[in-house]
N, C-alpha and C positions, 0 to 999 in steps of 0.2 A: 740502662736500668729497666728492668722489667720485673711485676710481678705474676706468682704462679698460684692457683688454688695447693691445695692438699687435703680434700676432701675426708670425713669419716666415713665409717660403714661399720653395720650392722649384721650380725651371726644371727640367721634367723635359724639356723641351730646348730648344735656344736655335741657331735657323738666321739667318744673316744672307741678306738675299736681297737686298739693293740697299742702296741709299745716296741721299738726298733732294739737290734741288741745295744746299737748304742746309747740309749734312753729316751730318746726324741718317741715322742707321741702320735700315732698314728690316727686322724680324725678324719671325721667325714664334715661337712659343713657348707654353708649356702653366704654367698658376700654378694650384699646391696649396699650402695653408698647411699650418701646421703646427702642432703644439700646445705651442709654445718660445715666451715674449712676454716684448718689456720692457711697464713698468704706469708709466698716467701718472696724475697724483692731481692735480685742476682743483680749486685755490681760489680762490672768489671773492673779489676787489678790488673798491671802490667808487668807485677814483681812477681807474678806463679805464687804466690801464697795463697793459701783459703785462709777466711778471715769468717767469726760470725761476730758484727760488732751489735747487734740487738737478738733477745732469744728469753726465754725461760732462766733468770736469776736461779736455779738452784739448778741448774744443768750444766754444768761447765762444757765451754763452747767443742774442747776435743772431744766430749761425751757426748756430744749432739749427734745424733743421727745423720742429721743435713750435712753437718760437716766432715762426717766419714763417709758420706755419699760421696761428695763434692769431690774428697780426696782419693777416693777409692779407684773411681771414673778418670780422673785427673793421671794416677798414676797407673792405670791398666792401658788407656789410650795412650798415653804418654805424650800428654797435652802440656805443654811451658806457660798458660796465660794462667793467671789468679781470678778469684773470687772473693769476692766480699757479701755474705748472706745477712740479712736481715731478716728473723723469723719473728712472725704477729701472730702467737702463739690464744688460739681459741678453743682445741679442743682439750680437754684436762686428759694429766697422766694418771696411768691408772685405773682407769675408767672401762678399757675393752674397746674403743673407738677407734683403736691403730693410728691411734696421732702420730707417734716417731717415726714407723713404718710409713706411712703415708709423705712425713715432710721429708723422709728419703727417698722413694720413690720421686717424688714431684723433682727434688734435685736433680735424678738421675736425666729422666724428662726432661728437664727447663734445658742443663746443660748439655744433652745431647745436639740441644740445636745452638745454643748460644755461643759454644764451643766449634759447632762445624764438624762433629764426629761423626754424626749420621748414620751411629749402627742401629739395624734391626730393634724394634721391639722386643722378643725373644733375646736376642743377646744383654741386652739389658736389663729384663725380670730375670738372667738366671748371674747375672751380677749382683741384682738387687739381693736373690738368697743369702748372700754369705753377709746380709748384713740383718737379715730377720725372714719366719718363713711366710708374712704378711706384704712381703715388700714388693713380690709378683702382682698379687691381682690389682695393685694399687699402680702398676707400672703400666699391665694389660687395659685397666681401667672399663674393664666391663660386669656386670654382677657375673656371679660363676657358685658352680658347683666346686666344691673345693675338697680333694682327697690328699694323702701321702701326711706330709705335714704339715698342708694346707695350701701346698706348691704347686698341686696337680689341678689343671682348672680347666672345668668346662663351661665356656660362655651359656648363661641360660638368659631369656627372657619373660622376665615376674610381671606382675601386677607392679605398679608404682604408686603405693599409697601413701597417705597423709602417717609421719608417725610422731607423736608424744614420748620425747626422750626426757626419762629421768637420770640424774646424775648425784646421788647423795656427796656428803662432802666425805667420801673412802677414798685413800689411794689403794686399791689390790695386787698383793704380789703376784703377779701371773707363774712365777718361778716356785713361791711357795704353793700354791695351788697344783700344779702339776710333779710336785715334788709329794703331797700329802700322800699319808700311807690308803687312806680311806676313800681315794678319786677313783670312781667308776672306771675303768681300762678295758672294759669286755665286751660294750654294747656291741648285736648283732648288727653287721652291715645293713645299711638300707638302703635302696635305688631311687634315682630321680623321680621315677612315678611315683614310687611310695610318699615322697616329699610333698611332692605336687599335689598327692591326696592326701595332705593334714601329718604324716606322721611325722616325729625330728621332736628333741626336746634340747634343753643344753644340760648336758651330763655334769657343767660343774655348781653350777644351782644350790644343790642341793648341801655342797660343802662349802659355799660360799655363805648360803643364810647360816648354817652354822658358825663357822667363823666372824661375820660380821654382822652383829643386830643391826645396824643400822639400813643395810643392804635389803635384809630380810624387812622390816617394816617396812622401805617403798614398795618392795614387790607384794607384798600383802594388798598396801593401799592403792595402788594400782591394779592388782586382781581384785577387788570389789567394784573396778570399774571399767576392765575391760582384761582382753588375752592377756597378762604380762609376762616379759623373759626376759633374761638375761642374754648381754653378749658379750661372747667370749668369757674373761675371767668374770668379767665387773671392773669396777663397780655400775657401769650406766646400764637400766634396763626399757625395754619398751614395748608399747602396743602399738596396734596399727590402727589408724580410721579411714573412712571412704572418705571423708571429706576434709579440709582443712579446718571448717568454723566445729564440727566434733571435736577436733584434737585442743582446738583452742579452748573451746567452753572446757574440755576438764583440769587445760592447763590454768585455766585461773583458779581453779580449786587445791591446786599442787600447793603441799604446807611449805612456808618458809624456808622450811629447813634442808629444802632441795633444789637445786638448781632443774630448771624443765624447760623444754627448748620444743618448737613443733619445726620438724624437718618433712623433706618431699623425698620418698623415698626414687633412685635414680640407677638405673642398667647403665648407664655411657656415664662416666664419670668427669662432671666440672673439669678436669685436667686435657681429658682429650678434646674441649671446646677451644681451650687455650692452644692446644697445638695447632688446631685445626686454622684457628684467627692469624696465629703466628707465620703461615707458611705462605 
């Protein structure tokens, strides 16, 4: 029995620039983790079943990410042993935090080794696609520049600051967001320099506060006290500070009515420290 992190991460910004003929969305985008994770706990079965006997009550266990990882992996290697998942679910659905994405990735991860399969990294982020296109950088586990549909990554190395994560209580359709007739699809490309020098906004913002007042009132009251943005769809949005005791002083100010979390923002992601212990 072993447990795995499944770190979040944060779109420090999110351009659309086209749209694929088959509909898939064409973004530009920057992924930092962060140091907030659900932990998933792999025990061995002898019967080749995948099981997830703890998880998210309102996810039924075959919808579970982890367990179409689990199974996915299972029957691409064509592996005979079972699993039984236990997921200690911490980051909220909904949110833009690639929680699902993330505790399939980590699947993939844990059981390459727990299993004895031993493939490549790369063979396993371009597994993890066909189950989301967030499941790569979360497999690679490094922050990256992220093109195509968010599958094409180039490792960078940021600043790792203190960030004040708000989280209202929204679930967001990421699907009805990218489905809206009115979602920005045109912005002009921009290159890492230009990133690196301030530019990047997140293109769904803007039809996010519209659709959800609740969304829009943290990001208000967070922008009276520092940068605030959105990541990904939403609903969580955040600022950065240099220091942890900043992030803290304004999270004691955070109204009731939002859940606020102060995370370390991180290039090498929580999962590959576990690989690294494990070997």
């Amino acid at each position: 029995m072993t447990t795995w992190p499944a770190p979040a991460k944060l779109n420090l910004f999110l351009h659309i620039v086209g749209r694929r003929p088959d509909g898939y969305h064409l973004l530009q985008t920057v992924f930092q983790f962060i140091d907030f994770c659900d932990t998933l706990t792999f025990v061995p079965r002898d019967d080749g079943v995948v099981t997830r006997s703890s998880g998210p009550a309102d996810v039924p266990a075959d919808l579970d990410l982890s367990v179409r990882a689990a199974r996915l992996l299972q029957q691409q290697a064509g592996i005979d042993a079972g699993i039984d998942i236990r997921l200690s679910k911490h980051l909220p659905m909904g949110a833009g935090l690639g929680g699902g994405s993330s505790d399939a990735a980590t699947t993939l991860v844990a059981l390459n080794r727990l299993w004895r399969i031993d493939w490549e990294t790369e063979r396993l982020a371009n597994l993890g696609l066909q189950l989301g296109a967030d499941v790569p950088v979360f497999v690679r586990g490094r922050a990256a520049w992220g093109e195509g549909v968010g599958e094409v990554l180039t490792p960078l190395e940021l600043p790792e600051p203190w960030y004040l994560v708000l989280i209202p209580p929204v679930n967001v359709s990421t699907a009805a967001i990218f489905s809206a007739v009115d979602l920005t699809r045109d912005t002009p490309p921009i290159t890492i320099s230009d990133f690196l020098s301030g530019r990047g906004r997140n293109d769904c913002e803007s039809l996010v506060r519209r659709t959800y007042p609740e969304i829009s009132r943290a990001l208000s009251w967070l922008g009276e006290h520092a940068a605030a943005r959105l990541t990904g769809t939403g609903s969580a949005l955040f600022a950065r500070f240099d220091t942890e005791t900043a992030a803290r002083t304004l999270l004691a100010q955070v109204p009731v009515a939002w859940q606020g979390i102060v995370a370390k923002g991180m290039n090498r992601s929580p999962l590959l420290e576990t690989v690294a212990s494990s070997e």
